[in-house]
C-alpha positions as a Markdown table, in Angstrom:
| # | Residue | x | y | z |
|---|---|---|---|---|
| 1 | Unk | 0.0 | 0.0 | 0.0 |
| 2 | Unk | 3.0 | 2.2 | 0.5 |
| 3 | Unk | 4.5 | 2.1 | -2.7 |
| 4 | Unk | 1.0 | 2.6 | -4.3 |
| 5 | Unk | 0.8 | 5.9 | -2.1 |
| 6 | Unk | 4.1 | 6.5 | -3.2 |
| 7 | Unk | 4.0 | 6.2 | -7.2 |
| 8 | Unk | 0.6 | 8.3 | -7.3 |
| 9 | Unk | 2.8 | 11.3 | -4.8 |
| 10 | Unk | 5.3 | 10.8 | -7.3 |
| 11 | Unk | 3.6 | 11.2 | -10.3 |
| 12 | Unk | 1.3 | 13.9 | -9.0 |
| 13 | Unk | 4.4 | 15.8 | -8.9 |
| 14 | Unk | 5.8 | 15.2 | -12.1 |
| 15 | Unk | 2.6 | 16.6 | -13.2 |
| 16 | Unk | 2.4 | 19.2 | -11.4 |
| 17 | Unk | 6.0 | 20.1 | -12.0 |
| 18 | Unk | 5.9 | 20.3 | -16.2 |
| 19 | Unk | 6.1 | 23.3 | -18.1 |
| 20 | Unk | 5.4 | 24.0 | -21.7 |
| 21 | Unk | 8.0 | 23.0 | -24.2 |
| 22 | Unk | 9.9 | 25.5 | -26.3 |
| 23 | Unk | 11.5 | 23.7 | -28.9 |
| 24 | Unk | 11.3 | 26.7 | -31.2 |
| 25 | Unk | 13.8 | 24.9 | -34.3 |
| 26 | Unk | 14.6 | 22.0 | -32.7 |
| 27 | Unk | 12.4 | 19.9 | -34.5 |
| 28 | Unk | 13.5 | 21.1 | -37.8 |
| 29 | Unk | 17.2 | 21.0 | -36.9 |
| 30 | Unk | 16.9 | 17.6 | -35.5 |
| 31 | Unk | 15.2 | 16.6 | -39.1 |
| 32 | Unk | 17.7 | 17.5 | -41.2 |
| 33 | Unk | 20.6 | 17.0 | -38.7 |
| 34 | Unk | 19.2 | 13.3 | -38.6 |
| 35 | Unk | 18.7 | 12.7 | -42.4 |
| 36 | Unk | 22.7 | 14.5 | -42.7 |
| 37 | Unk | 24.2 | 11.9 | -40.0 |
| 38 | Unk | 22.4 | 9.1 | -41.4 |
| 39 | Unk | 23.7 | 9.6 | -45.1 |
| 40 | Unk | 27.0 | 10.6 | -43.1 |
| 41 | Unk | 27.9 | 6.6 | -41.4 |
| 42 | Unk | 24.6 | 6.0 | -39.9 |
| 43 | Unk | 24.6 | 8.6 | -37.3 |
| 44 | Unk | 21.3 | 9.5 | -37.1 |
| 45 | Unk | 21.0 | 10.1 | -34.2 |
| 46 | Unk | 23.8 | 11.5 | -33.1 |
| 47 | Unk | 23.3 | 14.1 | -36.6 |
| 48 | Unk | 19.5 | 14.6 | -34.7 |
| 49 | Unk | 21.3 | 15.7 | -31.6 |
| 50 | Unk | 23.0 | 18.2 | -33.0 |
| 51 | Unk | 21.0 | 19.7 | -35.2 |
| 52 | Unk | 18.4 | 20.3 | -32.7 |
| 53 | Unk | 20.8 | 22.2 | -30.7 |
| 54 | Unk | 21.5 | 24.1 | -33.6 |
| 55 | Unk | 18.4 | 24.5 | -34.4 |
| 56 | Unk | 17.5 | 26.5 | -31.0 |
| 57 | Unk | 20.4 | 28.7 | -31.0 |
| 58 | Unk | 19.4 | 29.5 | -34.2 |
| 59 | Unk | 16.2 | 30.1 | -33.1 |
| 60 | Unk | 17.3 | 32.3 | -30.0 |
| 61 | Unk | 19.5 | 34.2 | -32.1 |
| 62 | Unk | 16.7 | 35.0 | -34.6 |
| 63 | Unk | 14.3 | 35.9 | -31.5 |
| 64 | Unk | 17.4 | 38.3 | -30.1 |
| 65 | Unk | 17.7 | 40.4 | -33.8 |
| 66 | Unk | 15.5 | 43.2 | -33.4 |
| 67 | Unk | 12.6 | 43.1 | -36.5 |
| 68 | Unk | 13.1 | 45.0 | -40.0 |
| 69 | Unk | 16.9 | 44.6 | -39.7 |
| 70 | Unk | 19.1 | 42.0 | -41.8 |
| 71 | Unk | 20.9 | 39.2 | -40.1 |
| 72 | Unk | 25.1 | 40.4 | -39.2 |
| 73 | Unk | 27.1 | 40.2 | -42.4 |
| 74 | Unk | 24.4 | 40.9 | -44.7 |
| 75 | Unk | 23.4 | 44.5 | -44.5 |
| 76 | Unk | 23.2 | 46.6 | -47.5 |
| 77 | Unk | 26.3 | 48.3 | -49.1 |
């Protein structure tokens, strides 16, 4: 009876615990990061990894750039 008492404490926490996921371009980095490592030595995974993590910073940086202005290194001459 304990450890039922226990698992329903524990997962009412995990419940109550989770926030909403902001994977703003990591599912599309980790998309094409895993179609690149598998075509690269079957790395899938390892390719889906990173590109979701490049995906997000990505993301963040595009969030951080103020709108109406070009990306650095490709402003008008």
């Amino acid at each position: 009876m304990k450890t039922l008492a226990a698992f329903f404490a524990l997962a009412a926490l995990a419940v109550a615990s989770t926030s909403p996921a902001d994977a703003k371009g990591c599912l599309k980095g980790a998309v094409v990061g895993g179609v690149a490592g598998h075509y690269a030595g079957h790395h899938g995974t390892v390719g889906a990894l990173a590109g979701c993590a490049y995906g997000r910073h990505r993301a963040k940086e595009q969030a951080r750039q103020p709108r109406g202005q070009p990306p650095a290194g490709q402003e008008k001459l």
